[in-house]
C-alpha angles and dihedrals in degrees: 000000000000128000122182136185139194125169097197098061130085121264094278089058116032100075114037130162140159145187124203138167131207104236097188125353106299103015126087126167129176140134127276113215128206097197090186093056093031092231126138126197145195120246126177133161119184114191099221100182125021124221119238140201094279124055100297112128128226107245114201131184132195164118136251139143128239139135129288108196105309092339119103098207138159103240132194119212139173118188138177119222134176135190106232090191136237124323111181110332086326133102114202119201116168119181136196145188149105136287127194112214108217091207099048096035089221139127121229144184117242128182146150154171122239112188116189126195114179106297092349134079145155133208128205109191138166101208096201089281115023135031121237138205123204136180115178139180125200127222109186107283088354125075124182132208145207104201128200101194116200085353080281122066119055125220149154137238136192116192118184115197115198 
């Protein structure tokens, strides 16, 4: 369960929340909800090869919508991530792919890097049309986020993970 906020941005994308469950191992579905515009959406990811402790990636493939720029859109998307390990206190995991944005019928490169350190981690991320910044801090089951949209508009996120 996720809910984000963040006051800057337009009524799409203000007020977002979603609930998913992981129906077998690798594979969560759910619906992501826009209560200012009153529009619900399917997401789904499915895992469909696991990284190991050599140098096999983790594939994943799925859907969501979000906003790209100022277009609200279903996209489709697969990546490839792997773990590099731990240097230092740190655990570096960067990820690519590609997303087809539904709207925009276009077909865009997405990446990332996710470093971890104990409790606390930060994402940078281009989503296909728009670069992201994310610290977050977990609390048991809860984590909690400071979001840079767009590396302009702040924001904060709680996920709660049961």
């Amino acid at each position: 369960m996720n809910f984000r906020w963040i006051p800057e941005k337009n009524d799409s994308g203000q007020i977002f929340s979603s609930l998913r469950y992981e129906f077998i191992d690798g594979f969560t579905a759910g619906l992501d909800y826009r209560p200012l515009v009153d529009d619900f959406a399917l997401a789904a990811n499915y895992r469909i090869v696991s990284e190991n402790s050599g140098w096999q990636p983790s594939v994943i493939l799925g859907t969501s919508n979000d906003e790209f720029n100022d277009v609200q859109s279903q996209s489709y998307y697969g990546t490839i991530s792997k773990s590099l390990g731990k240097i230092g206190d740190f655990n570096f995991s960067p990820y690519l792919g590609l997303a087809f944005i539904e709207e925009l019928s276009d077909l865009r490169p997405v990446g990332g890097l996710h470093i971890r350190r104990g409790v606390w981690s930060t994402m940078l991320s281009y989503s296909g049309a728009n670069e992201h910044f994310t610290l977050s801090r977990q609390l048991g089951n809860h984590t909690a986020s400071f979001i840079y949209w767009g590396l302009k508009y702040p924001g904060i996120a709680w996920t709660y993970r049961y």
